[in-house]
C-alpha positions as CSV (number, residue, x, y, z in Angstrom):
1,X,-21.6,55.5,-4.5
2,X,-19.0,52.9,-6.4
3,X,-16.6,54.6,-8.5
4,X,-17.3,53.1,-12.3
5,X,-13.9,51.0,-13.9
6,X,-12.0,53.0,-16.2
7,X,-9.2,51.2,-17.7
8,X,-6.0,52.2,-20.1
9,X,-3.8,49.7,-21.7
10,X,0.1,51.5,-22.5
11,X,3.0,51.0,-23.4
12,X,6.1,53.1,-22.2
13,X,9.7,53.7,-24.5
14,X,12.4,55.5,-25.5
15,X,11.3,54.2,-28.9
16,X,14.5,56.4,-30.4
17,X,14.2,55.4,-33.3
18,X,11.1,54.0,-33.9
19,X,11.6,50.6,-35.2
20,X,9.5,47.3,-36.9
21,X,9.2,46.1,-33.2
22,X,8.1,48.9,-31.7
23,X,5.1,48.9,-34.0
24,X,4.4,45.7,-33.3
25,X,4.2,46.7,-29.9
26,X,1.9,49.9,-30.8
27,X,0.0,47.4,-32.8
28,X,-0.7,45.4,-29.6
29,X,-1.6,48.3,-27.3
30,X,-4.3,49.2,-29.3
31,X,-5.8,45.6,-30.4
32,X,-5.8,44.7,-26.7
33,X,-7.5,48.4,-25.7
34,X,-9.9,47.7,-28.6
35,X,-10.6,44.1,-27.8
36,X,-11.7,45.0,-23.8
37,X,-13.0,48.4,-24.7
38,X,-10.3,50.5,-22.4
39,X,-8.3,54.0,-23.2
40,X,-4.7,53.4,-24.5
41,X,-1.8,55.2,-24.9
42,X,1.5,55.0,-26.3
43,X,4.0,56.9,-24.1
44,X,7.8,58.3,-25.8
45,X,10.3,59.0,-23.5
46,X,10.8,62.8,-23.7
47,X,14.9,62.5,-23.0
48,X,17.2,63.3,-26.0
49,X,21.1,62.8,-25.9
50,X,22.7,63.2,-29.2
51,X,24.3,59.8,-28.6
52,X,21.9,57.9,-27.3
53,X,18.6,59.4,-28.2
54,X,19.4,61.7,-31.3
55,X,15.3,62.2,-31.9
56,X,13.1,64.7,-30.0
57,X,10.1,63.4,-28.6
58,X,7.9,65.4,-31.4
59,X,9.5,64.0,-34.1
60,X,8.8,60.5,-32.6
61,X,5.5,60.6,-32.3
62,X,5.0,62.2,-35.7
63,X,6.9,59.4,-37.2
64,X,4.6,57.2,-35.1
65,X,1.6,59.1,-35.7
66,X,2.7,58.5,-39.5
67,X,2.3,54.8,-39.4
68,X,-0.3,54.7,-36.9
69,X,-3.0,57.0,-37.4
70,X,-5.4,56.1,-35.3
71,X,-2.9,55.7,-32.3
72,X,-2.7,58.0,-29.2
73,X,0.5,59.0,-29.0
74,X,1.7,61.5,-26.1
75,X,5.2,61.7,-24.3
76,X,6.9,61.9,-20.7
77,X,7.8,65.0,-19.2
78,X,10.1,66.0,-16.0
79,X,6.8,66.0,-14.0
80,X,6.2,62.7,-15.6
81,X,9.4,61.3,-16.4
82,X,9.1,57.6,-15.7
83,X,6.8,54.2,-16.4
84,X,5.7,54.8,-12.4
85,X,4.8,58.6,-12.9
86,X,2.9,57.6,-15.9
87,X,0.9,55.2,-14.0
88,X,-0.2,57.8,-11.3
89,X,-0.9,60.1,-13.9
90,X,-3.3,58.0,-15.4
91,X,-4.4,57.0,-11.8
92,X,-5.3,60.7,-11.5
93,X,-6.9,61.4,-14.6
94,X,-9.8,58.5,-13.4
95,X,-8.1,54.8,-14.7
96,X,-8.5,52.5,-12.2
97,X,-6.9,49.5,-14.2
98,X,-4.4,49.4,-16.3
């Protein structure tokens, strides 16, 4: 039995703060999944410095979620913490393109 196509288009950032370009990025994600009928995903990085990356990872997707309502938005994790474990996780959950 052939395992049906399941595909995801994402995006991965730190996204800290969210900026104009990064919503034209989020904008893209989901136009693209939309247009060839896949998953998507928007991915935040989960790290926080207070330097560097002064926002927690909730309060940039809410801000996300905010503008873009019908977005998914979820974030990385130390199990997950990079653009490669992203792609595996994915992988496992049943995507077979992204």
């Amino acid at each position: 039995v052939e395992k049906e196509d399941k595909h995801i288009v994402f995006s991965y950032g730190r996204m800290n703060p969210p900026t104009a370009g990064h919503s034209k990025v989020v904008d893209k994600v989901k136009s693209h999944a939309d247009k060839i009928g896949a998953n998507h995903s928007v991915v935040v990085s989960h790290t926080q410095h207070h330097k560097d990356n002064p926002l927690h990872h909730e309060h940039k997707k809410e801000f996300l979620k905010h503008v873009h309502p019908d977005v998914n938005f979820e974030h990385s994790t130390k199990e997950h913490p990079s653009f490669l474990h992203q792609l595996k996780k994915f992988n496992q959950e049943g995507h077979t393109h992204a």
